[in-house]
RODO-2510 file (C-alpha; in nm, 4 decimals, decimal comma):
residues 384
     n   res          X          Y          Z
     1     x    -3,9449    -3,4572    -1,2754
     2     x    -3,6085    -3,6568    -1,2816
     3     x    -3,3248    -3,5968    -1,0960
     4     x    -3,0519    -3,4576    -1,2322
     5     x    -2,7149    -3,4727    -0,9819
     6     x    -2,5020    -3,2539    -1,2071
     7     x    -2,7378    -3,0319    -1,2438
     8     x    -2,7909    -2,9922    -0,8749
     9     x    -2,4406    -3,0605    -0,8019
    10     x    -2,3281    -2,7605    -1,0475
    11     x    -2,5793    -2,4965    -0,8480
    12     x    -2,4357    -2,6533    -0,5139
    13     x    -2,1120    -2,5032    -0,6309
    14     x    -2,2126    -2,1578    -0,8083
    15     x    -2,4009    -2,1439    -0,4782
    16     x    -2,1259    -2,2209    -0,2584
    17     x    -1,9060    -1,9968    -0,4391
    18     x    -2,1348    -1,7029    -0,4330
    19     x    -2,1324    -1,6958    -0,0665
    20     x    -1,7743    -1,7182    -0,0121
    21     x    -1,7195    -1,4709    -0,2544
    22     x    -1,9380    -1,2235    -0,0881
    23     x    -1,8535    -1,2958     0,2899
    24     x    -1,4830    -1,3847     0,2271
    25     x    -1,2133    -1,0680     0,4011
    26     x    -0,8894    -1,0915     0,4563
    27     x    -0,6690    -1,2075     0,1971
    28     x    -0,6233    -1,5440     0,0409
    29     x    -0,5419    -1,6894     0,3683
    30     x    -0,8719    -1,6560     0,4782
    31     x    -1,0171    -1,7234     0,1564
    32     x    -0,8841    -2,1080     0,1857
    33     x    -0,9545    -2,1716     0,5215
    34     x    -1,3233    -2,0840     0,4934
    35     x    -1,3406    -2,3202     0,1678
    36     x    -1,1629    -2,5590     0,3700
    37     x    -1,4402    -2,5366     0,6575
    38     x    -1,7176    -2,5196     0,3620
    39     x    -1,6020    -2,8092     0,0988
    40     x    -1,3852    -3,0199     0,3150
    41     x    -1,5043    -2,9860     0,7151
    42     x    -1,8858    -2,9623     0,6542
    43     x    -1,9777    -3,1061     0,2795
    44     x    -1,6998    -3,3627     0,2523
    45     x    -1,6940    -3,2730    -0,1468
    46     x    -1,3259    -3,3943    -0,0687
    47     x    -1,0999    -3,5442     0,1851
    48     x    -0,8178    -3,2748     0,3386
    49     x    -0,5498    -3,5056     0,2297
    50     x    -0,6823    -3,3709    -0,1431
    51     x    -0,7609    -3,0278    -0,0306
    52     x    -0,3948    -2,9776     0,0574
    53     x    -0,2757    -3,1464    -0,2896
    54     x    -0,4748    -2,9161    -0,4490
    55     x    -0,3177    -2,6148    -0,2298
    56     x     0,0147    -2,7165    -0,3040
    57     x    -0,0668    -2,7535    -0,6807
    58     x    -0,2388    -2,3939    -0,6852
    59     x     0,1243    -2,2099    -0,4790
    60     x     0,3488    -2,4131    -0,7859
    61     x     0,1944    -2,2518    -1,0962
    62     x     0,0589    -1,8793    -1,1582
    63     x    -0,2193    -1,7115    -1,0740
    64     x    -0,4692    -1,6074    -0,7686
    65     x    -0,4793    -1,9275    -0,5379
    66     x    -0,7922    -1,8957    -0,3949
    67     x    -1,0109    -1,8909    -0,7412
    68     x    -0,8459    -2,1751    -0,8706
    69     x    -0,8786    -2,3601    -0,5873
    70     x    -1,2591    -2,2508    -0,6536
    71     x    -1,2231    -2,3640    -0,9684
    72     x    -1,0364    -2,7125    -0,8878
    73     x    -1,3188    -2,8027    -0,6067
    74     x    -1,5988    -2,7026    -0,8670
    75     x    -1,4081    -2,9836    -1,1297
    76     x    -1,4180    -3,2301    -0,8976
    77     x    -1,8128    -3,1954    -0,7878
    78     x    -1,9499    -3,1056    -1,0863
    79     x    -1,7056    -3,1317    -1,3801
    80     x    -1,5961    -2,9000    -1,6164
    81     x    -1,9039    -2,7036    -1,5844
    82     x    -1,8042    -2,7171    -1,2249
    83     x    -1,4414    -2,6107    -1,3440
    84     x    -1,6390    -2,2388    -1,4701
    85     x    -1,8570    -2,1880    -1,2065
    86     x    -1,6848    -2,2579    -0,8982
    87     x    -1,4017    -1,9682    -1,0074
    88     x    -1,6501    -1,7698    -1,1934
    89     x    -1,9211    -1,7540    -0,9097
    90     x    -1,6452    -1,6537    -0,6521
    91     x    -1,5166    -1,3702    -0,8676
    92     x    -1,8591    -1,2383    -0,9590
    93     x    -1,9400    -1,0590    -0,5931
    94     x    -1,6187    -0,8285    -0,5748
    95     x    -1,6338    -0,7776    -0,9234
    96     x    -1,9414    -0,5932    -0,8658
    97     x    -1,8654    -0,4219    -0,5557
    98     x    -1,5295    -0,2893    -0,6853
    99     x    -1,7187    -0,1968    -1,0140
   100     x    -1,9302     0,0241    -0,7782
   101     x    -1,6419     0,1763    -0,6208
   102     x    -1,5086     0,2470    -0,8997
   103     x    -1,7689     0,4371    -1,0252
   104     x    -1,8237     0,6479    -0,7203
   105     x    -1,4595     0,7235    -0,6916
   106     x    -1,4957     0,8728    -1,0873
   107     x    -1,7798     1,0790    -0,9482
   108     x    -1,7297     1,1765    -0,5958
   109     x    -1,3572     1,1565    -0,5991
   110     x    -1,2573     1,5105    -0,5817
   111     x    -1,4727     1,6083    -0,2830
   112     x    -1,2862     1,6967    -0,0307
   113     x    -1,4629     1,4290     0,2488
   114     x    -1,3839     1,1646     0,0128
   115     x    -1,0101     1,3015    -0,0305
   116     x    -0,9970     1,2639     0,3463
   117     x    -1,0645     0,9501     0,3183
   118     x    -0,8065     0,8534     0,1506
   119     x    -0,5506     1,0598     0,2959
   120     x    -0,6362     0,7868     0,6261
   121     x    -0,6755     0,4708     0,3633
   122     x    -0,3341     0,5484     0,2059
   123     x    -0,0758     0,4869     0,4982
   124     x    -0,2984     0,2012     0,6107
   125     x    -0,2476     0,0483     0,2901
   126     x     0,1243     0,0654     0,3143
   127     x     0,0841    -0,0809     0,6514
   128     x    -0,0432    -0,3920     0,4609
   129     x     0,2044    -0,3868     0,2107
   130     x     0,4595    -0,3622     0,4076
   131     x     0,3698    -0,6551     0,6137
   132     x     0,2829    -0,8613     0,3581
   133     x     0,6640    -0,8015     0,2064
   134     x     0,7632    -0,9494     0,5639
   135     x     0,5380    -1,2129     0,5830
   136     x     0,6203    -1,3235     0,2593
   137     x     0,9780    -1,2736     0,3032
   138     x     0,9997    -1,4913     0,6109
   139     x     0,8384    -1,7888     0,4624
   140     x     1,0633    -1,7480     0,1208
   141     x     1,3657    -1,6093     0,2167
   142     x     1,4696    -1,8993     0,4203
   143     x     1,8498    -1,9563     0,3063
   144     x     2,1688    -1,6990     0,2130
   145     x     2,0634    -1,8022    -0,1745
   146     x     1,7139    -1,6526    -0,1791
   147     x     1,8133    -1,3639     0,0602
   148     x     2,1030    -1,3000    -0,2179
   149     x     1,8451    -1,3424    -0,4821
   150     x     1,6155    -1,0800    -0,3524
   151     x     1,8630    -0,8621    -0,3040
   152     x     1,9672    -0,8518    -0,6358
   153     x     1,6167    -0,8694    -0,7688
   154     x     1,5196    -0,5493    -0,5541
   155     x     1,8176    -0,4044    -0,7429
   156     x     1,6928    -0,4849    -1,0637
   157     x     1,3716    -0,3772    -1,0071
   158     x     1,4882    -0,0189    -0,8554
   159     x     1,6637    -0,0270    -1,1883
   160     x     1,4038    -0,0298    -1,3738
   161     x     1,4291    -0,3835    -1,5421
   162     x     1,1074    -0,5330    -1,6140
   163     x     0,9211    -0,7611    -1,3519
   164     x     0,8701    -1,0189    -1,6366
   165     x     1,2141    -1,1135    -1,6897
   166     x     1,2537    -1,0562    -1,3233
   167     x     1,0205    -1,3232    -1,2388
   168     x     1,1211    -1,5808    -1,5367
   169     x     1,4736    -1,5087    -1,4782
   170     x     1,4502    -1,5998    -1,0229
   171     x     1,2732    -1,9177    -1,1444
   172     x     1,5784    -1,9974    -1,3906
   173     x     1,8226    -1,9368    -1,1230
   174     x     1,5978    -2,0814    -0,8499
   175     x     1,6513    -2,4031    -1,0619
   176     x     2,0423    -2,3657    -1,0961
   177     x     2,0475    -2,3208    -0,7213
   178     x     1,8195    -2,5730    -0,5687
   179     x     1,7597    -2,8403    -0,8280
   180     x     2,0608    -2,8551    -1,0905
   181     x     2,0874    -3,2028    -1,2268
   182     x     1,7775    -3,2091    -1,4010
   183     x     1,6620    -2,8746    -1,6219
   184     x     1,4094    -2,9889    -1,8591
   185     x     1,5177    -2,7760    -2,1072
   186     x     1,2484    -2,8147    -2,3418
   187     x     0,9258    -2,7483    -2,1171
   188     x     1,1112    -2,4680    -1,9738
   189     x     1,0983    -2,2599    -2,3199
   190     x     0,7615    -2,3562    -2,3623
   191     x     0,6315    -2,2456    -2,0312
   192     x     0,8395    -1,9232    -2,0334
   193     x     0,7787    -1,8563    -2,3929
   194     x     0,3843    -1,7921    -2,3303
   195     x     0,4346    -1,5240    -2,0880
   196     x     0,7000    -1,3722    -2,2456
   197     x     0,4885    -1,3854    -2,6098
   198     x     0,2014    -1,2018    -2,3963
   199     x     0,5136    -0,9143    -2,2815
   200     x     0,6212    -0,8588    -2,6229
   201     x     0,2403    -0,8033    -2,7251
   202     x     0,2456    -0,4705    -2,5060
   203     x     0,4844    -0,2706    -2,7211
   204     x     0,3679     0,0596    -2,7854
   205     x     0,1872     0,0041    -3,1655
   206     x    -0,1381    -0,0107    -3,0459
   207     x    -0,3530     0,3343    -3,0045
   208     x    -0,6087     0,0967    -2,9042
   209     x    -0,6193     0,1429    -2,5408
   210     x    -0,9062    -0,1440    -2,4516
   211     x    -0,6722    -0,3833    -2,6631
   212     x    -0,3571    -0,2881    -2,4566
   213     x    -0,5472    -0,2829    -2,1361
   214     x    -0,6596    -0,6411    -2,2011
   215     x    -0,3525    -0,7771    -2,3317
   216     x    -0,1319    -0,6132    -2,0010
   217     x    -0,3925    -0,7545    -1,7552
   218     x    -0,3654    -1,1453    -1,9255
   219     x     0,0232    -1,1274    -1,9161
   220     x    -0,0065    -1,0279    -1,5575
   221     x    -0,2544    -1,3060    -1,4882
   222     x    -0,0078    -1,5220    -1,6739
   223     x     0,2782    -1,4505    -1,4282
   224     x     0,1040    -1,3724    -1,1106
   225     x     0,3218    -1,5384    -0,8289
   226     x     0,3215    -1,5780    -0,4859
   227     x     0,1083    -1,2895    -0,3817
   228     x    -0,2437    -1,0730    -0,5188
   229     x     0,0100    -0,7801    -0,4176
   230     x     0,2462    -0,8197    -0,7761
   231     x    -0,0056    -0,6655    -0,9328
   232     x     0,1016    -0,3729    -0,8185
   233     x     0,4579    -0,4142    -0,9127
   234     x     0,3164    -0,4717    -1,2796
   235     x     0,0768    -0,1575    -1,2609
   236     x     0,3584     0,0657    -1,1254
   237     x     0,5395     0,0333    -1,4100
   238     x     0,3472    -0,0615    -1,7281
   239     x     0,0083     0,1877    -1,6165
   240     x     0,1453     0,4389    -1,4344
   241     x     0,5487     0,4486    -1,5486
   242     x     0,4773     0,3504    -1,9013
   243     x     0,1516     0,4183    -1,9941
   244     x     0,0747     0,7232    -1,7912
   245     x    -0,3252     0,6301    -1,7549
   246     x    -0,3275     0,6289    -1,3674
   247     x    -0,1565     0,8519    -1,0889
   248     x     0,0656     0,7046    -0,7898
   249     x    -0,2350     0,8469    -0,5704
   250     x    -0,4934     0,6066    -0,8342
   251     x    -0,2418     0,3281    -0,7637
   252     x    -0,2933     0,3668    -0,4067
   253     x    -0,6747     0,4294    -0,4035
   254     x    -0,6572     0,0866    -0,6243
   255     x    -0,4988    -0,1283    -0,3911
   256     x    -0,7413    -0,0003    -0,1212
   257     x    -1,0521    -0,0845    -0,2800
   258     x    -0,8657    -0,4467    -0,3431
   259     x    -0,8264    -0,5151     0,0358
   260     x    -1,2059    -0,2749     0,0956
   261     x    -1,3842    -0,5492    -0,0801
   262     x    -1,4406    -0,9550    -0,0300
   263     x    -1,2943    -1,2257    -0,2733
   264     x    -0,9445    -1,1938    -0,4410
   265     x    -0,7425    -0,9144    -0,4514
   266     x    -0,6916    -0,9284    -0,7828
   267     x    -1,0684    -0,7450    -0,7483
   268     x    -0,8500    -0,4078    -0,7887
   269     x    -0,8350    -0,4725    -1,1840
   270     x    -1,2071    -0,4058    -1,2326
   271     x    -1,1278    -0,0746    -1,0211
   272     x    -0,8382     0,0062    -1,2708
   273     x    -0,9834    -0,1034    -1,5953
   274     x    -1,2898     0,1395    -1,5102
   275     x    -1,0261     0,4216    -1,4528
   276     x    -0,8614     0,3868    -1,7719
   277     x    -1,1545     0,3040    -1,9880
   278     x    -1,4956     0,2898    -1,8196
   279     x    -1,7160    -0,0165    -1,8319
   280     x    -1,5790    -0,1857    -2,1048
   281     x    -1,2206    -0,1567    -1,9578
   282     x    -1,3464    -0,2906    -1,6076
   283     x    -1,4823    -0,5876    -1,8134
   284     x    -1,2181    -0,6841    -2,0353
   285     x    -0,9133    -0,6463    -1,7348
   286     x    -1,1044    -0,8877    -1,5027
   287     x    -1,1709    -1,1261    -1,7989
   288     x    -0,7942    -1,1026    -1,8787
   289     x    -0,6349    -1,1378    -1,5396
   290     x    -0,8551    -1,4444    -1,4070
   291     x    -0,8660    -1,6024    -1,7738
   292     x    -0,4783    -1,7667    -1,7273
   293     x    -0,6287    -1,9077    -1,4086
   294     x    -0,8956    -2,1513    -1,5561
   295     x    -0,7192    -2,2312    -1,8286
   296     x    -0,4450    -2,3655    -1,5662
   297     x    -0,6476    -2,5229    -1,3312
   298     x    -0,7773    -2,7201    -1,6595
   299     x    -0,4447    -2,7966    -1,7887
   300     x    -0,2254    -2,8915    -1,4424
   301     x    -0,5264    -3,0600    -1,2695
   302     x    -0,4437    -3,4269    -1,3918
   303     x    -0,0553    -3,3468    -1,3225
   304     x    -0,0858    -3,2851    -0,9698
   305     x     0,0573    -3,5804    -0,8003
   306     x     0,3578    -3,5161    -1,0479
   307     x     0,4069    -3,1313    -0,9583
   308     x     0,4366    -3,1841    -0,6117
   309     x     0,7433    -3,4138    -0,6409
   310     x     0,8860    -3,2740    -0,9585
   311     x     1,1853    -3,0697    -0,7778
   312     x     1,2968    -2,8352    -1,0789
   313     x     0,8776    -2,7028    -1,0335
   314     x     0,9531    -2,6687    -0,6708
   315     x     1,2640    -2,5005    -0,7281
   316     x     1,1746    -2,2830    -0,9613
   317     x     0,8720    -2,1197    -0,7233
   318     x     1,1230    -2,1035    -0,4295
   319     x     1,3263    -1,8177    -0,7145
   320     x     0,9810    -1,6598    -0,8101
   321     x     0,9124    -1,6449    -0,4624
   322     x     1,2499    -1,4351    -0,3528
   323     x     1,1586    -1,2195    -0,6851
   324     x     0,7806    -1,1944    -0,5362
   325     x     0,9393    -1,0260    -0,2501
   326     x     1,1612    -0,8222    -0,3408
   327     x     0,9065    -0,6793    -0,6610
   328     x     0,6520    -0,6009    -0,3599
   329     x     0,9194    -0,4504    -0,1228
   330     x     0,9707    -0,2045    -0,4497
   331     x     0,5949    -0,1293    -0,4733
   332     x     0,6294     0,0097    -0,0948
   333     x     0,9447     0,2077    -0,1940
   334     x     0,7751     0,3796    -0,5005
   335     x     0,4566     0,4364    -0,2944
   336     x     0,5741     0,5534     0,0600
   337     x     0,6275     0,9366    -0,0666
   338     x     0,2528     0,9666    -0,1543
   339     x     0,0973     0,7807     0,1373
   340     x     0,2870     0,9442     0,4292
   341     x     0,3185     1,3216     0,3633
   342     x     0,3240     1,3925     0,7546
   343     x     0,3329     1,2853     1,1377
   344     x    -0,0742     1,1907     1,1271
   345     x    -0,0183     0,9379     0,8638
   346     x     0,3269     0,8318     0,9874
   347     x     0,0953     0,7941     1,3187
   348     x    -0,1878     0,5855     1,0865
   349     x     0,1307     0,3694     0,9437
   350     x     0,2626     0,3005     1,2926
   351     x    -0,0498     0,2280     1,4329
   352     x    -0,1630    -0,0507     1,1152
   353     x     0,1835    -0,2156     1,1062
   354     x     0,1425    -0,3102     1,5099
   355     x    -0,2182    -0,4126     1,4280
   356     x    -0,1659    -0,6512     1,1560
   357     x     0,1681    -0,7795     1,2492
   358     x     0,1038    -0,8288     1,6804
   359     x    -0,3002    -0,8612     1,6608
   360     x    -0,3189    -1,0013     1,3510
   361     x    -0,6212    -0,7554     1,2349
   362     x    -0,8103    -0,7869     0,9256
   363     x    -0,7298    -0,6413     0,6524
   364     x    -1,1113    -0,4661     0,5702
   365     x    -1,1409    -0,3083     0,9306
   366     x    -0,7862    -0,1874     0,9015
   367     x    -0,8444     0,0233     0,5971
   368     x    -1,2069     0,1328     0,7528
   369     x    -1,0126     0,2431     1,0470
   370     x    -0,7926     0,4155     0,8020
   371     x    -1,1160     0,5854     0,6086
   372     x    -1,2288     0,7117     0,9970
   373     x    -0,8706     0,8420     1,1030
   374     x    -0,8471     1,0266     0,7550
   375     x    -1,2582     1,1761     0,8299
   376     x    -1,1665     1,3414     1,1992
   377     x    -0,8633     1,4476     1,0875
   378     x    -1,0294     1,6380     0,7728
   379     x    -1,2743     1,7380     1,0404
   380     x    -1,0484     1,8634     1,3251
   381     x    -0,8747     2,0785     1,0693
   382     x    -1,1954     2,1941     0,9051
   383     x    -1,2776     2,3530     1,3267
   384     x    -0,9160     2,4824     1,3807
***
């Protein structure tokens, strides 16, 4: 039989992939570093000189960095094939798993042990928000311009303005501030245009709620900076503010089952989509928010070496990032009523935020914790 290297070459990375995908905790962090170990420290698919290219390519344009680094790696060893399967086969394992979840939740949500459950999850949760918002904000918010543009784009976003033109409009000024001379004009309206074409898709005129579902979860894949945790600026407004089809306590449960399960956070749409409209809605939101993501890892790929020392492209992600912040600090505002409702959870809160931020703990064994705290305190009240 003759050898075919693309062939085996393609199921090295759908293989690959798959395994990261399913073993693969604690954020996007972690997520690189193992496929740095994997492709770069034990396969040599590339040298780290291109791994980091890549890295910096992935943090300049939107969408979830770890699957389209997945999905540059899998171009480079097996071409556009590759291009599918590396991002596809990483995605696949917490798709399922959060599918699961999702499911079980709709079923066994309302008993009181799984209620308890979440009343520990919940504050643990805002632990991680809340450090990611600082984390994040250290590494952005580097200068009195980006402080005073997160300021005023935590203002805007407590006002209610939408996190669209909140994100388009950081990058904008991001450019005015940091890299004035040269504003190419003409490739700014037609990168801002697509995003803001896939907004003004999700005016109410649609009764079709699959259609809307799908067309919210590719603008958010469209626009996804920084951090896995804008989502949840976009659901907390659009979903639950504007749509009414999930609860703040939903919201919450969501971005649990994101940090519960392996791969990218961005797992939590298949958990949402389910909510709103069963199977077919946990199908066609995880199609739509990783879709953007291929079809820019196809598009920037060749312009790589150009990105990185194009300085209107690195200004304009040093303004997204400031918005990134100050959208996520917003989330934890809107969120911190439902999660702690008394001194336990306060306690739970406390207890996460010196976990992650002095012993760096995962993210999966914080929320677990979480889950336990929330079981003996449903059982300690259940003997009083």
């Amino acid at each position: 039989m003759p050898d075919h290297p693309q062939s085996r070459n393609l199921f090295e990375v759908a293989g690959l992939f798959l395994k990261l995908g399913t073993i693969s905790f604690g954020g996007p962090a972690a997520h690189i570093a193992l496929m740095e170990q994997e492709t770069v420290s034990r396969r040599r698919w590339l040298s780290r000189e291109h791994f980091l290219d890549l890295l910096a390519a992935t943090n300049l344009v939107p969408g979830p960095n770890a699957v389209e680094m997945a999905s540059h790696i899998g171009f480079l060893h097996a071409g556009w094939p590759g291009l599918l399967a590396g991002g596809v086969s990483f995605i696949l394992p917490a798709f399922f798993i959060s599918l699961a979840l999702a499911w079980a939740y709709v079923r066994f949500g309302t008993l009181p042990q799984v209620t308890a459950l979440f009343y520990g999850i919940n504050p643990a949760v805002m632990a991680i928000i809340l450090t990611a918002t600082y984390r994040l904000g250290r590494t952005a918010l580097r200068d009195w311009r980006a402080i005073a543009l997160a300021v005023a784009c935590l203002a805007a976003a407590l006002l209610g303005i939408s996190e669209v033109v909140l994100l388009l409009a950081a990058g904008v000024v991001g450019v005015l501030l940091y890299a004035p001379p040269r504003l190419p004009t003409r490739l700014q309206g037609a990168i801002f245009g697509l995003p803001a074409g896939l907004s003004a898709l999700l005016l109410p005129g649609s009764d079709d709620r699959l259609l809307r579902l799908g067309l919210f979860f590719l603008k958010v894949g469209s626009l996804l900076f920084g951090s896995g945790m804008v989502l949840f600026a976009f659901i907390q407004r659009d979903v639950v503010d504007r749509y009414g089809w999930l609860t703040q306590q939903q919201l919450l449960d969501a971005i649990a089952v994101g940090q519960m399960t392996p791969g990218p956070v961005l797992s939590s749409a298949t958990f949402i989509g389910y909510l709103v409209a069963g199977w077919p809605g946990a199908v066609v939101s995880t199609l739509a928010v990783f879709a953007p993501s291929f079809v820019i890892v196809a598009l920037v790929g060749p312009w790589i070496p150009r990105l990185r020392r194009w300085a209107a492209a690195q200004a304009f992600l040093r303004g997204v990032n400031a918005a990134v912040v100050a959208l996520i600090l917003a989330v934890a505002l809107a969120l911190f009523r439902p999660a702690v409702v008394d001194v336990w959870t306060a306690a739970i809160l406390l207890a996460g935020l010196v976990a992650l931020l002095r012993f760096r703990a995962d993210t999966m064994w914080l929320v677990l914790g979480g889950a336990v705290c929330g079981l003996i305190h449903y059982l300690v009240v259940q003997m009083v």
